[in-house]
N, C-alpha and C positions, 0 to 999 in steps of 0.2 A: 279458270284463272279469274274471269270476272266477280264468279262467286265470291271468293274469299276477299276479293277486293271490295267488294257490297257487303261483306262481315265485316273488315275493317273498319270503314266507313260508318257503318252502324254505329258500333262498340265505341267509334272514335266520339261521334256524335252524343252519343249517350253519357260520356262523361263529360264532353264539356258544359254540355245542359246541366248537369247537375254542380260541377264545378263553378259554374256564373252564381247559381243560384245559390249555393253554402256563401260565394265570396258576394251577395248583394245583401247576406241577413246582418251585416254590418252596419249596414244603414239602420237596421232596424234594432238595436241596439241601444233602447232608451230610457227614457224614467221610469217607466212602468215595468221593467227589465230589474230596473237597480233596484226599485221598493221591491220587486217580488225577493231579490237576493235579501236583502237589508231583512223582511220578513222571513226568512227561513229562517234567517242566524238567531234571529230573536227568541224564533220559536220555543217552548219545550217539550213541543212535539214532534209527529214523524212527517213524513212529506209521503202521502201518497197518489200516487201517478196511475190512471186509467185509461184507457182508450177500449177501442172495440175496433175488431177486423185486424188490419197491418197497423194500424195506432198501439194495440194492443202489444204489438212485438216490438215496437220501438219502446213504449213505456216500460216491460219488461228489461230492455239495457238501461236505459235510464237510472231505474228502480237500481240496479247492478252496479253501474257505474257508481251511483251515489255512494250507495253501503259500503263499496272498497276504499273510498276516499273522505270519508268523517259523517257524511251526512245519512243520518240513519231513514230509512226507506222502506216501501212495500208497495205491491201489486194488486191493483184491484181491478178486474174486467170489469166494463161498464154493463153487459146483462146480467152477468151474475149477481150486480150488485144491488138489485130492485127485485130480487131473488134471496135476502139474506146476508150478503155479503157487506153490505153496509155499515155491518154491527162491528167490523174491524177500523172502524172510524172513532178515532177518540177526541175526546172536545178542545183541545190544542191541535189537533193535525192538520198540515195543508196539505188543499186536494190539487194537483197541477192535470187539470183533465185536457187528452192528447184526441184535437179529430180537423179533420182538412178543413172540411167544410163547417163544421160549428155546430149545422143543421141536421143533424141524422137524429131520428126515431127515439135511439137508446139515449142519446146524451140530451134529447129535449125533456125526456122522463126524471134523466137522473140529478142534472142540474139542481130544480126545486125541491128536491128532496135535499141536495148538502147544503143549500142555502139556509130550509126549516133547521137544520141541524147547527147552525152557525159555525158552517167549515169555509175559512178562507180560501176563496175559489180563483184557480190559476189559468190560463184560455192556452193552452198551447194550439194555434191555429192557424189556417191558410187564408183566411176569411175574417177580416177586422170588422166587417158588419153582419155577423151571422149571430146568432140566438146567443151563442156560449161565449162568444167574445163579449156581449151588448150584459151579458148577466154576472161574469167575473171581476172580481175585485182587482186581477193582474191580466195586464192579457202581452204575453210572450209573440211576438208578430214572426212567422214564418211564413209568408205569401211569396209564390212563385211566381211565374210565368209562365208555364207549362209543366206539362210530366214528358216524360222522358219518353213514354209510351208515344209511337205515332197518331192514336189515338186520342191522345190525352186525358184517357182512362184511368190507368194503371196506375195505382199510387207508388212511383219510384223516385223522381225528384224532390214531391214533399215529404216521404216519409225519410229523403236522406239530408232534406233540410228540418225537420223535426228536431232528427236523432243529432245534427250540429250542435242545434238552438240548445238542448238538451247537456251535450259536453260543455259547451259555453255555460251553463247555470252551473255544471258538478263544479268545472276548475273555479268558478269566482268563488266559491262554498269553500273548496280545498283551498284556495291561495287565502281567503280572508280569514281560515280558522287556522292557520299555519300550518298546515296540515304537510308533515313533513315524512322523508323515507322512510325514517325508522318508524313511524304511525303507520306508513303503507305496508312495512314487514309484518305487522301483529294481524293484518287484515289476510296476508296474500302466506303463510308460512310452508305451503305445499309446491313440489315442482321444484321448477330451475331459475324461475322466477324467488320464490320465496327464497329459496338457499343465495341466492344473491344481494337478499336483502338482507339476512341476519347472518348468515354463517363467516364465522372470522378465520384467517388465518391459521390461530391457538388450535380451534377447533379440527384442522388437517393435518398440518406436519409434525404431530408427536409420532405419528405411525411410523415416521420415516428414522432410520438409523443418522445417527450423527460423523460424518467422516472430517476429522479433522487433524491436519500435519501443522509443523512449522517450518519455518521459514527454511533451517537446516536440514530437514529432511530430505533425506536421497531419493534419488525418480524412483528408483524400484519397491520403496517404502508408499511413493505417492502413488504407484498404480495399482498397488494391493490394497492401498485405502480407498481408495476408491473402488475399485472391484467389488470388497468386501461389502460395501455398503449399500450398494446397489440405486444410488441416484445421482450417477453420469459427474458427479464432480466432487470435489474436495473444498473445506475452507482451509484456509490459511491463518494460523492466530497467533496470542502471543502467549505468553506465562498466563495472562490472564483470562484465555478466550476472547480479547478485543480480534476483531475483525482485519485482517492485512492484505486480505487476497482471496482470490478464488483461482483455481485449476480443474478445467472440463476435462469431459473425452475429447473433444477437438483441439485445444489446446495443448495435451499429450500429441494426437496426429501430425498436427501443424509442425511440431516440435522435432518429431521422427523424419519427417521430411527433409525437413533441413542440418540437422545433425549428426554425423556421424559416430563420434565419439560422446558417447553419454552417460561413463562412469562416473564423471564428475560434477552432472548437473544435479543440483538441487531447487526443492520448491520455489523458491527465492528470484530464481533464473527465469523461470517460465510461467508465473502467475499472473493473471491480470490485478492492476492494486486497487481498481476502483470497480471490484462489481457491483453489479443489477440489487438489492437490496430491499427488504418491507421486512414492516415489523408484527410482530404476531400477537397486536392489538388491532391490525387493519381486516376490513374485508375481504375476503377470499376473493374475489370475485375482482378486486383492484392488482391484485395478483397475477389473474388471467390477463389483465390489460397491460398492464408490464410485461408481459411475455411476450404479447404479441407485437408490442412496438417496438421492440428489443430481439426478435424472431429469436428468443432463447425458449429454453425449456423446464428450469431449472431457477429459481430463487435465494442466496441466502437471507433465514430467518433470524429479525433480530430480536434481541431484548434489550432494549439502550444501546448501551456500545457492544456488549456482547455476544458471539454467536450463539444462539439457539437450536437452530436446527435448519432443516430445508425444506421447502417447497414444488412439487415436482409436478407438470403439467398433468401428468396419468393422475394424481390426485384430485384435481379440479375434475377431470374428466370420469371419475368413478364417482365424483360427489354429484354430478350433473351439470356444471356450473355452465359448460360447454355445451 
């Protein structure tokens, strides 16, 4: 018992160390911060982001995050790059080089090499007085107060104040280039994610049969159309297909229940007159959200005032959306 209470403890302690430390890069959120953004947008070039060790895998998301949100990106490991790799630097690109300490080995090498090259050089670091901060044009301040490690070894609170500092530079990129859903659909079009970006409405309910009565129509007409059509309800229309009503399979039950005598009900009697509703210019996906706040299953699809057709939650759910 004491163990898992010393796991707890741990685990507890380990996040809030790193949670101070994301909520103190606040403070550090400065002029040097805002020219380095002001300088991307300018740029006509790409932004590329280095590190070496666990720098190397936070610059990696970075790199990632940026490309899916407007600002075009790439990965350059700081050995390989004194190795050849250097020659993926073109003479507009800024370099945002990722290390704790500033001071290591590879980034003291590689530094004066982007400088002879005249790459605007970015310090993402733990260390405001280290070689790479004292030699960059921008320096991004990420200084902790410890790692996470009891040690304070292990690079885990800075590399998870890095990778903030990092989401902090993509969103100001995204929010200042207006960088909107429909830009984040053309980037993301795979998955359930993507389909929720782009896939409409139009796009789902033609598969689905159209059941529609009027308002005269006898119960026994209204639960072969529905039957026949195989998605749990009925619309209601008029001469013209305007919209008057919806009739589920619950609202037949409901109906049985309390009923005896049912030769003479008609649609009219037992319809709801203001159902649930989208139109099949909208999102699929807005769809799903209306179902769920409304615990239905089921949609009518419009076209203006018109019924179009339906929407049925097993749709969403064969598309992925869910």
């Amino acid at each position: 018992m004491n163990i898992i209470k010393n796991i707890k403890q741990i685990a507890t302690e380990v996040l809030i160390n790193e949670a101070r430390a994301v909520e103190n890069l606040a403070n550090f959120i400065d002029n040097d911060f805002e020219a380095c953004v002001r300088e991307i947008l300018q740029s006509r070039g790409r932004v590329v982001v280095t590190g070496i060790g666990k720098s190397a895998i936070i610059a990696n998301k970075i790199v990632a995050t940026m490309n899916s949100t407007g600002t075009p990106a790439l990965f350059m490991h700081a050995a390989d790059a004194i190795h050849g790799d250097l020659g993926m630097i073109q003479e507009e690109d800024i370099v945002i080089c990722i290390s704790k300490s500033g001071n290591t080995p590879e980034i003291k090498v590689l530094v004066p090499l982007l400088k002879r090259r005249g790459s605007k050089l970015v310090a993402l670091v733990s260390n405001k007085n280290s070689y790479l901060a004292e030699q960059a044009d921008f320096v991004l301040n990420a200084t902790i107060a410890e790692e996470a490690c009891p040690n304070n070894l292990a690079p885990t609170t800075s590399t998870t104040a890095h990778l903030a500092m990092g989401d902090a530079l993509a969103v100001c990129l995204l929010e200042l280039r207006n960088f909107t859903s429909e830009d984040f659909a053309k980037f993301h079009p795979g998955g359930s994610l993507g389909k929720q970006l782009y896939l409409k409405v139009a796009d789902v309910f033609t598969n689905n049969q159209l059941p529609l009565v009027t308002v005269n129509t006898p119960l026994r007409d209204v639960i072969l159309e529905i039957s026949s059509k195989r998605v749990g309800a009925t619309a209601v229309v008029d001469e013209n297909k305007n919209l008057l009503g919806i009739i589920t399979d619950g609202d037949l039950r409901r109906m049985l229940q309390k009923e005896s005598n049912i030769a003479s009900i008609k649609a009219t009697d037992i319809m709801t007159r203001t159902p649930k509703t989208i139109d099949k210019s909208e999102f699929a996906v807005k769809a799903l959200q209306i179902m769920q706040e409304n615990n239905i299953t089921q949609l009518v699809v419009k076209d203006g005032a018109q019924v179009a057709g339906f929407i049925h939650l097993h749709d969403l759910l064969k598309e992925g959306i869910v």
